[in-house]
N, C-alpha and C positions, 0 to 999 in steps of 0.2 A: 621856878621851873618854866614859866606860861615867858618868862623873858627871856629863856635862851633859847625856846621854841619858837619866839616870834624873829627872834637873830636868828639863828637859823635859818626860818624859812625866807626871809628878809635876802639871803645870800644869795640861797636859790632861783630865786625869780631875778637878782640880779644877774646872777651866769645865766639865765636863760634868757634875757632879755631881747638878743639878738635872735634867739633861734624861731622861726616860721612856723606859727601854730600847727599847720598842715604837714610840719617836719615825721617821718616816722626813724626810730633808732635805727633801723636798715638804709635809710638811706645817706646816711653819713660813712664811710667807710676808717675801719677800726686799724690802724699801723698792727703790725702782727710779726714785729720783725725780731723780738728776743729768741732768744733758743730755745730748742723746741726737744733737747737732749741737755746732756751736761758728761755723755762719754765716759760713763762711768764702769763700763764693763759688756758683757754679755747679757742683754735682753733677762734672759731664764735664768740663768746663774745667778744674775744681781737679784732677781724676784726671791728666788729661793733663800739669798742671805738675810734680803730685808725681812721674810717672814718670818723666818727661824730666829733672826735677832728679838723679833717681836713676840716671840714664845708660841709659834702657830707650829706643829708638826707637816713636814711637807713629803710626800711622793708623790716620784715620778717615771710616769709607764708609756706604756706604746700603749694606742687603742685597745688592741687585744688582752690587754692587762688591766683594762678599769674598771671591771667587774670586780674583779680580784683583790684590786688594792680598797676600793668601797667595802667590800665584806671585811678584811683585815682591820680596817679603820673601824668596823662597829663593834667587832669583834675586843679587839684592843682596845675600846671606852666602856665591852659590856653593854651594847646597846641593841637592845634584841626588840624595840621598836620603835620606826622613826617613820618621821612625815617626809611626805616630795609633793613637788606641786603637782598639779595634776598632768602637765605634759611630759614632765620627765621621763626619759626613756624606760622602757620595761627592761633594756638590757644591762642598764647599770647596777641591778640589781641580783640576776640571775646568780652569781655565784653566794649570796647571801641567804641564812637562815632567817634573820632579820621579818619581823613581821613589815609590812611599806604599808601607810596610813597615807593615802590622799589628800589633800587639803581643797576641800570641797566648800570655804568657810566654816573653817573647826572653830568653835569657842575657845577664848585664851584658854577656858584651865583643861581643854582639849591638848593643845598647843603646850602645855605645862606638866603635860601627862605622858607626852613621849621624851623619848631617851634621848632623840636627837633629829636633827634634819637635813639631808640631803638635796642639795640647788647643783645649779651651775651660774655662770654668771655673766655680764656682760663687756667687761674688760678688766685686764689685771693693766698695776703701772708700777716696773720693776726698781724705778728710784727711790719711789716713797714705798714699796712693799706696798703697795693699798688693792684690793679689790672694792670693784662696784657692780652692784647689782642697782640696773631699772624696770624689773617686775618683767622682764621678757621672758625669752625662751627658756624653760625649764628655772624659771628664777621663782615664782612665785611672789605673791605679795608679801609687803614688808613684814608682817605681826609674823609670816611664818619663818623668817633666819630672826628674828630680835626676840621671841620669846624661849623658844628649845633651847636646853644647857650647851647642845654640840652643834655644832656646822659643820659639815662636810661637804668642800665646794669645791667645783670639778672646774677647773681652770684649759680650757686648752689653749696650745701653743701659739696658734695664730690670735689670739685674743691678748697676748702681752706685750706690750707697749712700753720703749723706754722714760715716756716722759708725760707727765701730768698735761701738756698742750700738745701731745699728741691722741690723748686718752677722749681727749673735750670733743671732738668732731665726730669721736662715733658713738655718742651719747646726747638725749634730747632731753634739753632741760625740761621740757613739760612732763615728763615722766617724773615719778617718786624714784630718786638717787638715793641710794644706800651705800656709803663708803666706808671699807671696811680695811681697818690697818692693826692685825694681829685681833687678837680674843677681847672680847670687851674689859676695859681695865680702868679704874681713876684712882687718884692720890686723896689724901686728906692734905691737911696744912702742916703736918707731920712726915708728910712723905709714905704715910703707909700705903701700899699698892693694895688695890682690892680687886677683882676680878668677877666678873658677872654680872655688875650692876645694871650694863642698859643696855646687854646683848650677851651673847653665848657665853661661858665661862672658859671653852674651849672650842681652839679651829685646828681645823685637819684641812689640807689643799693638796688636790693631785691634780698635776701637771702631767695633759696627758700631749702624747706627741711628740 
């Protein structure tokens, strides 16, 4: 191992031999000329395929409808208590019976004790179906979408993106990225699907706008 670590690094100080200690990665300018699409449909349409392929249940309302589709959706899992981050709006909630649980730094088995959780996010990318969340507005931190059984994540319109190098510039890598493409799922060596393992068992996304 300590020999293909010393190749290795052996490599590296050779490609970098040329480059000026004082060099910083910004100051070398990066080509950026691949596509930045692939033209694959309609923005929202395409998202909604990609999710639905990915077994995520999707609506889609006007503003004045997102109340409405939030309650339906706890409604329809049964989930009569769930977490939001603390910024979350008080309106998304209003048409729910739903108890809403803050997330003030809940303990995991706090966090494993509600029914589900309600974010929003900070861009959807409708080729790959992926959402991300970076701990922003009404996103909350990571332990609070990766422990609850449900996600319910409030997509809006102007936030979807047809293409994964369009998605990259209104996200900041220093931030904790959370990329999210359909319900948490993994295979064995068998192929058997298992669901739940290292994040929700189920997603719900409404697209509102």
């Amino acid at each position: 191992m300590s020999g293909s670590r010393d190749k290795v690094l052996r490599r590296v100080r050779s490609a970098l031999g040329d480059v000026p200690r004082d060099e910083r990665p910004d100051d070398v300018p990066v080509p950026r000329d691949y596509a930045a699409s692939h033209g694959q449909g309609e923005p929202i349409g395409l998202l909604v395929d990609r999710l639905e392929d990915y077994r995520a249940t999707v609506s889609r309302v006007g503003a004045d409808g997102l109340p409405g589709a939030i309650a339906a959706a706890l409604e329809r899992r049964s989930a009569h208590r769930v977490a939001a981050p603390p910024d979350a709006p008080e309106g998304w909630f209003s048409a729910t019976a739903a108890a809403v649980v803050r997330d003030d730094g809940l303990a995991v088995r706090d966090l494993d004790a509600v029914d589900g959780v309600v974010t929003g996010c900070a861009v959807a990318i409708a080729e790959t179906g992926t959402i991300v969340l970076d701990t922003g507005t009404a996103q909350g931190r990571r332990a609070l979408t990766l422990v609850p059984d449900l996600h319910i994540c409030v997509v809006r319109t102007d936030q979807v993106v047809e293409g994964v190098p369009q998605a990259l510039p209104r996200l900041d890598p220093r931030r904790p990225l959370t990329w999210i493409s359909g319900p948490s799922a993994t295979s064995d060596i068998e192929l058997d699907r298992v669901e739940g393992v290292h994040g929700p068992r189920t997603l719900e996304v409404v697209i509102v706008g």
